[in-house]
N, C-alpha and C positions, 0 to 999 in steps of 0.2 A: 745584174748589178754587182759592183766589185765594193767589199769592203774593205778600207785600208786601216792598216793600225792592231787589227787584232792583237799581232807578235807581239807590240809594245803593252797590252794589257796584260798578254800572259806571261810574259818578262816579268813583270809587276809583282805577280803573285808566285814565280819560283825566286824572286829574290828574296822576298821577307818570308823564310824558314818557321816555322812554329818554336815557338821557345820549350825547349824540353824542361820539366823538372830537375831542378838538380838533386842526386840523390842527400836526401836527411839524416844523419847521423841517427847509427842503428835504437831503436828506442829501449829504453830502461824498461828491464821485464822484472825489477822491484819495484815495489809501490816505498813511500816516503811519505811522510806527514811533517809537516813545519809547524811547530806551535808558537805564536806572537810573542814579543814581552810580555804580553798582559795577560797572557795566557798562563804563563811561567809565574808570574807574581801571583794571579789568583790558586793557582796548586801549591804553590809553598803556602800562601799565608790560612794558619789554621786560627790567627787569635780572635776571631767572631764565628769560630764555635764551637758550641759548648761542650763541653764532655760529656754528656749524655747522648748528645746525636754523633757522635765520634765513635761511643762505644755501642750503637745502635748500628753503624757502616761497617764494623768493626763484626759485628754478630753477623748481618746480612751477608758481606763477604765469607766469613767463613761457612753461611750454610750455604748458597752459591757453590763455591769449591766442594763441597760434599755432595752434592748433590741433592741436599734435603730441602733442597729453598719450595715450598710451595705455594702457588699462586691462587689466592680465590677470585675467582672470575665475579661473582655474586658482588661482591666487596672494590671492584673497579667500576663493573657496570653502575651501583648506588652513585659512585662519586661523581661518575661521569654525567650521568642524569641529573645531580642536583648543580653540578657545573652550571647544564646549558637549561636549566631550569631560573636558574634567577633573573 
């Protein structure tokens, strides 16, 4: 038995070529951060708070930078517990 036509199926398939990728513009090896308008308005505006928790961010940043900042673990664990306690 003779089949006719094949040529024309594999015609078919060396016509339509695979689409190669085109190459993408080499990628940024900086990282970037965007921060929104409102993002930018909540860090300027400091008139809802107090000076007392100002000069509390104010102490923490500074031991932070020294290095004396210390964490009581005891003292996260209670908080955390009575969180998921209510």
């Amino acid at each position: 038995m003779k089949i006719n036509g094949i040529q024309r199926v594999d015609q078919s398939y060396k016509t339509t070529e695979a689409i190669k990728p085109q190459k993408a513009s080499k990628p940024s090896l900086q990282d970037s951060v965007e921060i929104s308008r409102e993002g930018l308005q909540l860090n300027q505006t400091t008139a809802g708070i107090s000076s007392e928790r100002l000069a509390k961010v104010e102490e923490l940043k500074q031991k932070i930078n020294a290095g004396k900042y210390q964490i009581d673990p005891e003292k996260i664990a209670a908080k955390i517990a009575s969180y998921y306690q209510k």
